[in-house]
C-alpha positions in Angstrom: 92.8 97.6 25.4 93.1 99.3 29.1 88.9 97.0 29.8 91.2 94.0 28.9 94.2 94.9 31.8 94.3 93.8 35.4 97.1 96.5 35.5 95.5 99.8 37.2 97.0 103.3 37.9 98.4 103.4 41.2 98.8 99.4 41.7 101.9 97.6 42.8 104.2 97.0 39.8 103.8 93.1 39.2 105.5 92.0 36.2 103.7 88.6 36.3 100.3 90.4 36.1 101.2 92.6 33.4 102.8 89.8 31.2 99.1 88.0 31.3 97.5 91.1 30.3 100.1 91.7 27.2 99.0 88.1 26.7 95.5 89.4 26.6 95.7 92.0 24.3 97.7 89.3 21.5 94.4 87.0 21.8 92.3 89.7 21.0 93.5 89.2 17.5 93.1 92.6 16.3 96.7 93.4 16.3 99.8 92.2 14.4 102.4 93.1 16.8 102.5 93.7 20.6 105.3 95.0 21.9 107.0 93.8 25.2 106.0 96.5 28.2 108.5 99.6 27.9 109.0 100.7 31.8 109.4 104.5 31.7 110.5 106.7 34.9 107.2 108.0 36.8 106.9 111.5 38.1 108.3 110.2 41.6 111.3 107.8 41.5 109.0 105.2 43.3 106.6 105.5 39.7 106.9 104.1 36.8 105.0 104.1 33.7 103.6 101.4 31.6 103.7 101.9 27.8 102.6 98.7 25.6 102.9 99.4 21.5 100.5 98.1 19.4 100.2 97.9 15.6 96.4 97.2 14.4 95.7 94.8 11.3 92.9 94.1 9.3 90.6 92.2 11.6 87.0 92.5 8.9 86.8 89.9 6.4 84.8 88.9 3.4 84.6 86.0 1.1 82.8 84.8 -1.7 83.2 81.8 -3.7 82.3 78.5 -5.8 82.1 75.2 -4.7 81.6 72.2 -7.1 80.3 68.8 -5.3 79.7 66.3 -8.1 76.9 67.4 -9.8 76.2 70.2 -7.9 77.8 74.2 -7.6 77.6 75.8 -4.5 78.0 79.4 -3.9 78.7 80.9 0.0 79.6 84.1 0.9 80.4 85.5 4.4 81.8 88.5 5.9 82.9 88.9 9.4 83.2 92.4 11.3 85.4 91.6 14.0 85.6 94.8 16.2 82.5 96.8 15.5 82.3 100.2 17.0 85.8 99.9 18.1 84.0 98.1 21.3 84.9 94.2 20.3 81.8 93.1 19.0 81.7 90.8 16.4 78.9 90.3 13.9 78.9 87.8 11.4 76.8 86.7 8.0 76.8 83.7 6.6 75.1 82.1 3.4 75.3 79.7 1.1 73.4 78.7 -1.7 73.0 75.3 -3.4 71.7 71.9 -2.9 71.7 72.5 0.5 70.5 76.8 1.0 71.8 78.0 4.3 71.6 82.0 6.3 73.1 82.7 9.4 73.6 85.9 11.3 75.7 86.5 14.5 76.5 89.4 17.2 78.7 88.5 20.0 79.6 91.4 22.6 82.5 90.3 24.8 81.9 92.7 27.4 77.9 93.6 28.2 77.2 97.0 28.1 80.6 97.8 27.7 81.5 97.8 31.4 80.9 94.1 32.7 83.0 91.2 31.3 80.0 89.2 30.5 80.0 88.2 26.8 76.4 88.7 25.4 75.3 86.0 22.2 72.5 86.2 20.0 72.1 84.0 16.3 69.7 83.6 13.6 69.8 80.8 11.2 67.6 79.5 8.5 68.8 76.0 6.7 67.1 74.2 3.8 68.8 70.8 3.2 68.0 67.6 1.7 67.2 64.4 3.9 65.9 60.8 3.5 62.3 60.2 4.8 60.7 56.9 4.0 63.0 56.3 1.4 62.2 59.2 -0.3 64.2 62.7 -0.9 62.9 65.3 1.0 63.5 69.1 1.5 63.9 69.7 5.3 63.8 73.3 6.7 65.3 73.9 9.4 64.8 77.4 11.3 66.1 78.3 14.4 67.4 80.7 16.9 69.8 80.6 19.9 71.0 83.6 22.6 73.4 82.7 25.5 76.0 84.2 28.0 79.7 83.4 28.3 81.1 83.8 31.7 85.0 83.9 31.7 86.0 82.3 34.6 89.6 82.8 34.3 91.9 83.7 32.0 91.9 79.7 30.5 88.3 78.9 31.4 85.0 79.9 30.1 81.6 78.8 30.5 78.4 79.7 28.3 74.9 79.3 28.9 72.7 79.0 26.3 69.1 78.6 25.0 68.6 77.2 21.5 64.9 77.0 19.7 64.4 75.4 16.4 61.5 74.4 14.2 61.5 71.8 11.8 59.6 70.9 8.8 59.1 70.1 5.0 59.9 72.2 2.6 57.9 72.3 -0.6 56.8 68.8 -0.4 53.5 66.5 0.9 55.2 63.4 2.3 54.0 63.0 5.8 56.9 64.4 7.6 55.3 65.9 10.9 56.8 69.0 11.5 58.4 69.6 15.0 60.2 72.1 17.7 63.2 71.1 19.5 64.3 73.3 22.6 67.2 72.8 24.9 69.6 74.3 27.3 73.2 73.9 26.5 76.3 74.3 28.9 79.3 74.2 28.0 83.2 74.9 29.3 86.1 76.0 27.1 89.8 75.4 29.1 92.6 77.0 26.9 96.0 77.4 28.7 97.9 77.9 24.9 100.4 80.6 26.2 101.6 81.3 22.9 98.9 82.1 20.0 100.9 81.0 17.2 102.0 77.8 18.8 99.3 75.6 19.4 101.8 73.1 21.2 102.9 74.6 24.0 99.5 74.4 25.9 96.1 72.4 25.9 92.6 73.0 24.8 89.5 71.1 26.2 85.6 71.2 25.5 82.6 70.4 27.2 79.0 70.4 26.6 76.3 69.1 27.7 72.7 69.9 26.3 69.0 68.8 28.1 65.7 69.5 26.1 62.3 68.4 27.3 61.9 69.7 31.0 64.1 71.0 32.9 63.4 71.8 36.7 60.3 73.8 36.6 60.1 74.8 33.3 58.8 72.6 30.4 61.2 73.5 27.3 58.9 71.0 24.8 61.5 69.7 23.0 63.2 66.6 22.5 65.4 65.0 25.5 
């Protein structure tokens, strides 16, 4: 809570700073209530103290389930850990199982090493899905990884820079499909100025990305443009 405050021992008393870091604290999403700041007398009667209460909810999930898509069951299954360690890491697994078999693993770390507000992404996936290749059904696997950094600008604005790899290729079958690698660099912005969590109308949200493969400056990514 106190890595996520602008609001310091010793600073000037600013009400406007310390609503944005109550604000802060409610996007974290690991709590069910916030109080408003309680202002208690300091030791001197130019002090005050700061006291925010906070009740934690259940912030881990996991979910399992059937699927029927005409002719076909699907099972998936996924469980989040949304504050691992205590630190705000959040790891995810994914799968699902089907006509189209997919894994996926994540670990995001908000804060690098703890200390610098630098969020830190790495992912692991591994699809099998079904696509159309000279008129013919074919089993395309799909395996790929991606890492990245997310730089919070402001309070409404992040960027994250990113590196994706993935390698393509038929799976069980002898069509002809020549197998290939696609790697790119991918930007892209997030502005969120929703002041209230719970009411997504009072505020906006905008995306950007932008994503180049093939080279890129001085360094040859060998993928596709």
């Amino acid at each position: 809570i106190v890595r996520e405050m602008q609001s310091r021992p010793g600073d000037i008393f600013n009400a406007q700073t310390l609503r944005k870091d109550r604000n802060r604290i409610v996007r974290l999403g690991y709590f069910s209530a916030v109080s408003n700041p309680e202002l208690i007398p300091g030791s001197d009667t130019d002090r005050i103290r700061v006291r925010l209460r906070v009740t934690e909810q259940k912030s881990n999930n996991a979910r399992l389930g059937l699927e029927q898509e005409e002719n076909n069951i699907v099972f998936f299954s996924n469980m989040t850990i949304a504050n691992l360690l205590g630190t705000g890491e959040n790891l995810l697994f994914k799968m699902q199982l089907g006509l189209i078999q997919s894994y996926r693993i994540r670990y995001f770390n908000p804060w690098l090493f703890n200390t610098y507000h630098l969020g830190f992404l790495l992912s692991r996936y591994y699809d099998i899905d079904t696509d159309t290749f000279q008129s013919q059904s074919i089993k395309v696997l799909r395996n790929g990884w991606e890492t990245g950094l997310e730089w919070p600008w402001s309070d409404e604005l992040k960027w994250t820079l990113s590196y994706h790899s993935v390698d393509t290729s038929e799976s069980g079958t002898a069509v002809g499909l020549t197998a290939y690698q696609t790697r790119s660099v991918k930007l892209a912005g997030v502005y969120d100025n929703v002041s209230v969590v719970n009411n997504l109308e009072r505020g906006t949200r905008r995306f950007f990305q932008a994503e180049r493969g093939g080279d890129l400056f001085l360094f040859a990514l060998d993928g596709l443009v």
